[in-house]
C-alpha positions, 0 to 999 in steps of 0.5 A, a space after each residue: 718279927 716286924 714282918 710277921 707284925 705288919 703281915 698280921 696286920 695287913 691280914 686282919 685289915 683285909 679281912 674286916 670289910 669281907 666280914 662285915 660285907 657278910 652281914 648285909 644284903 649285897 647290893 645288885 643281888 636279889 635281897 631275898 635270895 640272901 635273907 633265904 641263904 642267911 636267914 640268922 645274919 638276915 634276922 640280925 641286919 633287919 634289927 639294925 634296918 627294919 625299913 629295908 623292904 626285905 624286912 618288910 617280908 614274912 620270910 626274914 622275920 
């Protein structure tokens, strides 16, 4: 049981980062290409980042 405990835990604390790292731009990589691929999570980053350059283009409006 306390495996399967520490198993569920050391799952979610993995996955936590990949999650957020979804929601953002991914540095080194072209922004553009992201906001165009993902534009809802696009939409949702340039509320929190508005003085992003990426935001600053018509397409991630």
């Amino acid at each position: 049981m306390m495996r399967l405990i520490f198993a569920s835990l050391t799952a979610m604390m993995i996955s936590i980062p990949v999650a957020l790292a979804g929601d953002a731009p991914p540095e080194g990589e072209d922004a553009l290409t992201w906001c165009e691929a993902n534009e809802d999570a696009c939409a949702t980053w340039c509320e929190s980042n508005p003085e992003a350059e990426i935001c600053k283009e018509p397409e991630c409006d």
